[in-house]
C-alpha positions as CSV (number, residue, x, y, z in Angstrom):
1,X,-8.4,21.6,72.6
2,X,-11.3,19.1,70.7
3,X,-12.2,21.0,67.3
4,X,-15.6,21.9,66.6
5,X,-17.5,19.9,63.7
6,X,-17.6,23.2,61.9
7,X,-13.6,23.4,62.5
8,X,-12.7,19.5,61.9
9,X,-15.5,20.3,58.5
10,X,-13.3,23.0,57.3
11,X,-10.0,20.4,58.2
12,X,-10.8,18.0,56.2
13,X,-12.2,20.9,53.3
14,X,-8.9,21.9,53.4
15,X,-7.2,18.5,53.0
16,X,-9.6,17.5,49.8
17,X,-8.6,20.6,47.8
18,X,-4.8,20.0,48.0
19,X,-5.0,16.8,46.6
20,X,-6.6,18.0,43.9
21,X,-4.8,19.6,41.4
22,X,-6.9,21.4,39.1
23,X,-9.2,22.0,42.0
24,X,-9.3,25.8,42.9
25,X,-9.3,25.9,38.6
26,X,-12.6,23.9,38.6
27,X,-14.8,25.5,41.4
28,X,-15.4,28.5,40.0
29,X,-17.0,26.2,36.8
30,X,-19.0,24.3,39.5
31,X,-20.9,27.3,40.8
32,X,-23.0,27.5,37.9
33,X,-24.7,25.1,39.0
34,X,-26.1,27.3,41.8
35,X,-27.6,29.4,38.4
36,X,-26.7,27.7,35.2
37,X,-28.5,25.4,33.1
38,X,-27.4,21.9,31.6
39,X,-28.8,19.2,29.5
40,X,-31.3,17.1,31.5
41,X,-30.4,13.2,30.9
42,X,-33.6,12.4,30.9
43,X,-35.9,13.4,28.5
44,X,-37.2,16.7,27.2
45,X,-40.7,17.6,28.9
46,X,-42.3,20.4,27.0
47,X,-45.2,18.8,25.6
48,X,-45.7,16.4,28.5
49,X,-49.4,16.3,29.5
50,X,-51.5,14.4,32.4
51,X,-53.3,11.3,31.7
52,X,-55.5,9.1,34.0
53,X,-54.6,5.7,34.3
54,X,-57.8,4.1,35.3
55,X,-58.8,1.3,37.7
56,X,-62.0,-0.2,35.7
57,X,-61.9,-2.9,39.0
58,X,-61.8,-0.4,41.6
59,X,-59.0,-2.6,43.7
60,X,-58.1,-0.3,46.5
61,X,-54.5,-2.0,47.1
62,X,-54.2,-0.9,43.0
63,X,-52.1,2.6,43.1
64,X,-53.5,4.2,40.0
65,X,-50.4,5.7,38.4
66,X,-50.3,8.2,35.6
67,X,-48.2,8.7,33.0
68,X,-46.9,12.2,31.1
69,X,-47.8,12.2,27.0
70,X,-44.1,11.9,26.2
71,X,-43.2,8.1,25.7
72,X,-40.0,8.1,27.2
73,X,-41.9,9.5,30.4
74,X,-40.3,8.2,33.9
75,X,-43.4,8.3,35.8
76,X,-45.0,5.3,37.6
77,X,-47.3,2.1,36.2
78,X,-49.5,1.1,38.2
79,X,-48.1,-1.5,40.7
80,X,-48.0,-3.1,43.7
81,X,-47.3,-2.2,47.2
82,X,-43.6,-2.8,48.3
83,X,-45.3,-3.8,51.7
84,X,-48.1,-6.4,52.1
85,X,-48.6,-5.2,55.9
86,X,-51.5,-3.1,56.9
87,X,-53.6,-2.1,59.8
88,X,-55.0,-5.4,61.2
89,X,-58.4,-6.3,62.9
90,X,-58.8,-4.7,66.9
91,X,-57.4,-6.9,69.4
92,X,-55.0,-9.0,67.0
93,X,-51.2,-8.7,67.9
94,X,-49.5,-6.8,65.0
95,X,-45.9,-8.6,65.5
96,X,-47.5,-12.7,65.0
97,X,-49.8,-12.2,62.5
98,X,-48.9,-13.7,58.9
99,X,-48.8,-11.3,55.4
100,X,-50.8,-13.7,53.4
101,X,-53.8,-12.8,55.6
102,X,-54.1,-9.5,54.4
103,X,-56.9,-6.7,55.0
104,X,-57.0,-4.4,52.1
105,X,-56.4,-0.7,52.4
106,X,-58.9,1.7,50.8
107,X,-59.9,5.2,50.4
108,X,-61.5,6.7,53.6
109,X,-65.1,6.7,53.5
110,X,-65.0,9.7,56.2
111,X,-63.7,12.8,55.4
112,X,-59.9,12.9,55.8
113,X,-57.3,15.9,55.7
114,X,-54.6,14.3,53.9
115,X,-51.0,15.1,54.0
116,X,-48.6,15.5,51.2
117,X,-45.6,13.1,51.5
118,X,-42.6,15.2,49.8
119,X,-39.3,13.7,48.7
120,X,-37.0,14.0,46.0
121,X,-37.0,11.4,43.8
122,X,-34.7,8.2,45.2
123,X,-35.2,9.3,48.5
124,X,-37.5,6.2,49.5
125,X,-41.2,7.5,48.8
126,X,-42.7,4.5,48.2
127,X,-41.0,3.2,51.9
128,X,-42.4,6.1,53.2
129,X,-45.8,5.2,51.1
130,X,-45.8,1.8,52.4
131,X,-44.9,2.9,56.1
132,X,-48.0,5.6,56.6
133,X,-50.3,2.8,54.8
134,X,-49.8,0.7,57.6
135,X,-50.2,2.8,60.5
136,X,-53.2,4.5,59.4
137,X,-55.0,1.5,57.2
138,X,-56.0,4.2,54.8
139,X,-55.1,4.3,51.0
140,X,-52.4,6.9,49.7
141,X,-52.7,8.4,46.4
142,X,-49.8,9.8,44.0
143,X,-50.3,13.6,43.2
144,X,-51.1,12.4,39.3
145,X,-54.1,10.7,40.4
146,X,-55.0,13.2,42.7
147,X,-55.1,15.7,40.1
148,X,-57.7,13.7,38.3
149,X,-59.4,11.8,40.1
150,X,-62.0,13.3,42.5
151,X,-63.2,10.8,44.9
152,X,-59.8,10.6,46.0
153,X,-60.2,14.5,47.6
154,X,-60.1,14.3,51.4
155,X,-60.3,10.4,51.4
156,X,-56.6,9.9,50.9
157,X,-54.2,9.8,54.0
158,X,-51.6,11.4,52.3
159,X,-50.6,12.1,48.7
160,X,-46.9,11.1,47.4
161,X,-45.0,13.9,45.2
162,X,-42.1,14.8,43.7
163,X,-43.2,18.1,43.2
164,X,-41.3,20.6,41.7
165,X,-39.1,18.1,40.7
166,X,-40.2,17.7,36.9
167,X,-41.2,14.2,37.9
168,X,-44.1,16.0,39.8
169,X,-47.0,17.8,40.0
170,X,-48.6,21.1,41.2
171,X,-51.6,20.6,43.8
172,X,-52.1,24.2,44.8
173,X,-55.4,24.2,43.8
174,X,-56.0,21.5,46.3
175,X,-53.8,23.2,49.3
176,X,-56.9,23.7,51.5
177,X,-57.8,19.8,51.8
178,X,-54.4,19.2,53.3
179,X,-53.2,19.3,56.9
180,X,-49.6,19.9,56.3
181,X,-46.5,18.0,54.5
182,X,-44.0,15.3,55.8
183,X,-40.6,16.3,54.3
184,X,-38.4,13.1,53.4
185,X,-34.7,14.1,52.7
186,X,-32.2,12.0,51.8
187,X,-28.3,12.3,50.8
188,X,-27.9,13.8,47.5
189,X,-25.1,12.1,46.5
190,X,-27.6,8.2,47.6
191,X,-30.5,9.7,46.6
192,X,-29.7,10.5,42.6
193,X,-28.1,7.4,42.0
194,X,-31.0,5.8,43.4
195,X,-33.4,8.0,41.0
196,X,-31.1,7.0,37.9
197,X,-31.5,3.4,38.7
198,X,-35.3,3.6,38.6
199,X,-34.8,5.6,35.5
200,X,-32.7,3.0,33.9
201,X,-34.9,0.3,34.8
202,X,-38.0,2.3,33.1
203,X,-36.0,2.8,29.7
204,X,-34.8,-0.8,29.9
205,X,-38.1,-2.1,30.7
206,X,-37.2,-3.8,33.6
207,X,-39.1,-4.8,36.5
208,X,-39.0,-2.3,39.1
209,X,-36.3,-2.5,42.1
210,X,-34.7,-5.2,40.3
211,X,-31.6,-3.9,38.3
212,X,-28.5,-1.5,38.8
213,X,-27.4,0.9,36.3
214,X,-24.0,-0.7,34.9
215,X,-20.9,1.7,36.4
216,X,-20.2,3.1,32.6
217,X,-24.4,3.7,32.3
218,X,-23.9,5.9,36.1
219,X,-20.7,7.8,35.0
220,X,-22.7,9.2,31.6
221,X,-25.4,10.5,33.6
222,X,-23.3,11.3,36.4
223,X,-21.3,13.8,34.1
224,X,-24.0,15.3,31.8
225,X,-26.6,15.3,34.7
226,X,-25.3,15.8,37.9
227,X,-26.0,19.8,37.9
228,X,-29.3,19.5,36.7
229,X,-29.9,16.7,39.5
230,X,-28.4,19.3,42.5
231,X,-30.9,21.8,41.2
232,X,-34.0,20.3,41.2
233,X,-32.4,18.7,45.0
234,X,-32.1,22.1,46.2
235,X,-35.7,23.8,44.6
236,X,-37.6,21.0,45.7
237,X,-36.3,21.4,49.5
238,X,-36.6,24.9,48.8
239,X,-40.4,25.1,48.1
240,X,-41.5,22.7,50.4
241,X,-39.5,24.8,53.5
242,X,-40.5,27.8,52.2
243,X,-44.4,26.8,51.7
244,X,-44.2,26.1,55.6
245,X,-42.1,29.2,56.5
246,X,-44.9,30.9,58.3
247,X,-46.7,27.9,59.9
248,X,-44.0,25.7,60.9
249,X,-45.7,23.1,62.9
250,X,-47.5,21.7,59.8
251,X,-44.2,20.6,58.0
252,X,-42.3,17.7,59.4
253,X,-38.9,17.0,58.4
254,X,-37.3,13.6,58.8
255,X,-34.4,11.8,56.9
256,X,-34.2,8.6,54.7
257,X,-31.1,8.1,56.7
258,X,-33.0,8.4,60.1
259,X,-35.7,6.3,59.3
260,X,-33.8,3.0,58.2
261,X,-31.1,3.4,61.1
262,X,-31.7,0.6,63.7
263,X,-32.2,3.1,66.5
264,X,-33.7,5.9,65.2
265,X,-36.2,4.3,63.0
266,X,-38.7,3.4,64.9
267,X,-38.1,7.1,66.7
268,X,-38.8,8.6,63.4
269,X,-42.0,6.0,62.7
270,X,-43.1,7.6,65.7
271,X,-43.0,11.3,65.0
272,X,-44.4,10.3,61.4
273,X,-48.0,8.8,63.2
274,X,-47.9,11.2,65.8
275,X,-47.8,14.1,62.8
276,X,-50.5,12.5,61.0
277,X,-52.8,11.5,63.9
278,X,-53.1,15.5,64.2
279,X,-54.7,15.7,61.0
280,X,-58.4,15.4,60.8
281,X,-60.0,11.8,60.3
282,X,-56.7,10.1,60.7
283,X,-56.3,7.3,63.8
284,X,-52.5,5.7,63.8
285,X,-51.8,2.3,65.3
286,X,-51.2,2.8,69.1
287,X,-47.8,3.3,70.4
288,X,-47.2,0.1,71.3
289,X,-47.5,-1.1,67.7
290,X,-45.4,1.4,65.8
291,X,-41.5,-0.5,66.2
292,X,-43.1,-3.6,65.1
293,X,-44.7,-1.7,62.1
294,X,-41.5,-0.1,61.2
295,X,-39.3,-3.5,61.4
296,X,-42.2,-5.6,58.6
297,X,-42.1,-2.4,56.2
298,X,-38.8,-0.6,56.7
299,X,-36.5,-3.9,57.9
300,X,-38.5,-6.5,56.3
301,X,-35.4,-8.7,55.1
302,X,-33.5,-8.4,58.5
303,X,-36.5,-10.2,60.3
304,X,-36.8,-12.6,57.6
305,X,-39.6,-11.5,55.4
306,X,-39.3,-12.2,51.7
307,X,-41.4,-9.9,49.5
308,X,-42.1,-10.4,45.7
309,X,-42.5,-6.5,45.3
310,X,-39.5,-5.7,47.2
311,X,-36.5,-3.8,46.9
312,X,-34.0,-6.6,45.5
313,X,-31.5,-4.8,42.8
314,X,-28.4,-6.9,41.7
315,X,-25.6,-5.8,39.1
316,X,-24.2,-2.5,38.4
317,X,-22.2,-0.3,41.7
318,X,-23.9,-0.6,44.7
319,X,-22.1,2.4,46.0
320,X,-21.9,4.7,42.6
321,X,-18.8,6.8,42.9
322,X,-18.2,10.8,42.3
323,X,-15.1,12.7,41.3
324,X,-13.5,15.1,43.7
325,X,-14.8,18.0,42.4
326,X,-18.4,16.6,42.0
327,X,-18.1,15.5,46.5
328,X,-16.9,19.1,46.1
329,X,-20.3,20.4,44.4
330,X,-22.7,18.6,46.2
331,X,-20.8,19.6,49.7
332,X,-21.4,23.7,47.9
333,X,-25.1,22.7,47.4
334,X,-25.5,22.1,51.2
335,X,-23.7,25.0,52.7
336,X,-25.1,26.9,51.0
337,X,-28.6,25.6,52.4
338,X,-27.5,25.4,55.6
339,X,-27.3,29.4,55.4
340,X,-30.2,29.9,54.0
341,X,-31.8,28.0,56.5
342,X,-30.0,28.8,59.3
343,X,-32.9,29.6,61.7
344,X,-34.1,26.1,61.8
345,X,-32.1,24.5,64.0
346,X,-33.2,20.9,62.5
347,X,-32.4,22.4,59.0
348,X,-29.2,23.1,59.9
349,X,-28.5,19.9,62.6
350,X,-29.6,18.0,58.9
351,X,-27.4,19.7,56.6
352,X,-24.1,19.4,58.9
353,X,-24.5,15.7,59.2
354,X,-24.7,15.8,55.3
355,X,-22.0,17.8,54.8
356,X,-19.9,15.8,57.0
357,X,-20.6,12.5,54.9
358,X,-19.6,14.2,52.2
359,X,-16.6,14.8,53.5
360,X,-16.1,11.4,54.4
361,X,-16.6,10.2,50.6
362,X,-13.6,8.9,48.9
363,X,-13.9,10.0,45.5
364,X,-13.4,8.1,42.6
365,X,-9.6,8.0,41.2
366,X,-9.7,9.5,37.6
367,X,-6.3,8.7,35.6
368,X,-5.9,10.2,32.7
């Protein structure tokens, strides 16, 4: 008889903890991460404060960034867009037309019910940024500048945030200007190692997307961090489900993993516009036009394109390995919101596939 995924899940579970030794010793140390505290990596936040950064030339394709007090803050510069394609003139064809003749995006001069783009940091916000730029031709604004800046209120499509990661911040104050969330998960165990690269490239004072962490520089912060990193995964999924709990249909979740995969990307491009188009003073790119969108943003280099602002890291692990135990931990971390969220069948379709590529991990061998 074929196992279930659930049964071939609690297989392979099964297989991982007899080949480690001191495993069954470890596990009950690991589930304080579900209500412990550790060291943060990063820095200490305290006495961190909001400050404007501002635009004195009003360029609209300029993201004004802000920037906490602390000077070892990880937030943002200012910067350009990883994508140079946006909404072209009626009547041109989307798929021919060159990069260099680009039609700047700016804030809506309508009124506009934006839309808060949530992810966890690493989880491909400014794709995501870059990818509802284009098929609505109206500027995005970070929650920093949001927070400060008022002629971005109900002129921005949507607003980018880490919130409640500490990276983050609140915009309750502002919930009644916005038409609802798109969700952005991504693999925990992809997702932080992509944060800590941006992190190391901030402290370094390298150019953005440019550089991976050397291996040693990933295991450091993989071992004083990676607790810390699971629980501000899990809170920040946890408000932004929770937020939505009793209207449902203005929260739509998609994956990181779903919206680069060759099939399913465009399918997830799709839902994206068709969720935004339902918000009030926001017109996507017709149908027709969203795979060829999603290939010059999402699968730029496949097709060809060469971007100066692109994604082009070199050194360090491209695949940044975890110990056992820590596959172990981050597999805990999704059970245990797969319960929780048990009632949402997409919530739970999401966390299975997770879990299972966790179990398909090799971990990294530690001799002594």
């Amino acid at each position: 008889m074929q196992q279930s995924p659930m049964q071939q899940q609690e297989g392979k579970t099964a297989s991982r903890s007899r080949r480690a030794a001191s495993f069954v010793a470890a596990t009950a140390g690991l589930l304080c991460f579900l209500i412990g505290t550790s060291v943060m990596y990063t820095t200490n936040r305290s006495s961190s404060s909001v400050v404007a950064v501002t635009n004195p030339n009003n360029n609209p394709d300029i993201e004004e960034a802000s920037s906490l007090s602390s000077s070892t803050s990880l937030l943002r510069p200012s910067r350009r867009a990883l994508s140079e394609l946006v909404r072209v003139e009626d009547g041109e064809d989307l798929c021919s037309y060159k990069r260099a003749r680009l039609i700047a995006v700016s804030l809506a001069e309508h009124d506009v019910s934006p839309t808060y783009q949530a992810s966890f940091p690493g989880s491909g916000a400014r794709m995501t940024h870059e990818l509802i730029r284009a098929l609505t031709g109206i500027a995005i604004s970070t929650d920093h500048a949001y927070a400060v800046e008022t002629n971005r209120h109900r002129h921005s499509v949507a607003v980018k945030t880490h919130y409640p990661d500490p990276n983050g911040v609140p915009l309750d104050e502002f919930d009644e200007h916005f038409n609802g969330a798109v969700l952005v998960l991504r693999h925990p165990a992809k997702a932080i190692p992509s944060f800590f690269n941006f992190w190391y490239e901030r402290v370094h004072h390298l150019a953005n997307h440019s550089t991976r962490a050397p291996l040693e520089e990933w295991i450091k912060f993989r071992d004083t961090s990676l607790v810390r990193q699971l629980q501000h995964y899990q809170q920040h999924m946890d408000f932004w489900m929770l937020k939505y709990e009793q209207n449902k249909e203005k929260l739509l979740v998609v994956t990181y993993e779903d919206m680069t995969d060759d099939v399913k990307g465009p399918e997830t491009t799709a839902r994206i516009a068709e969720f935004l188009n339902a918000a009030e003073g926001v017109q996507t790119v017709p149908p027709e036009s969203i795979t060829c969108i999603w290939q010059k943003v999402v699968k730029y280099e496949d097709i060809g394109i060469k971007l100066k602002y692109g994604s082009h890291r070199t050194g360090g692990p491209k695949s940044n390995p975890y110990t056992d135990i820590q596959l172990y931990a981050i597999q805990l971390m999704m059970q245990e919101q797969r319960i929780k969220f048990q009632n949402d069948p997409d919530m739970v379709a999401i966390m299975d596939r997770y879990i299972s590529m966790t179990l398909e991990m090799q971990p990294e061998l530690v001799t002594s």
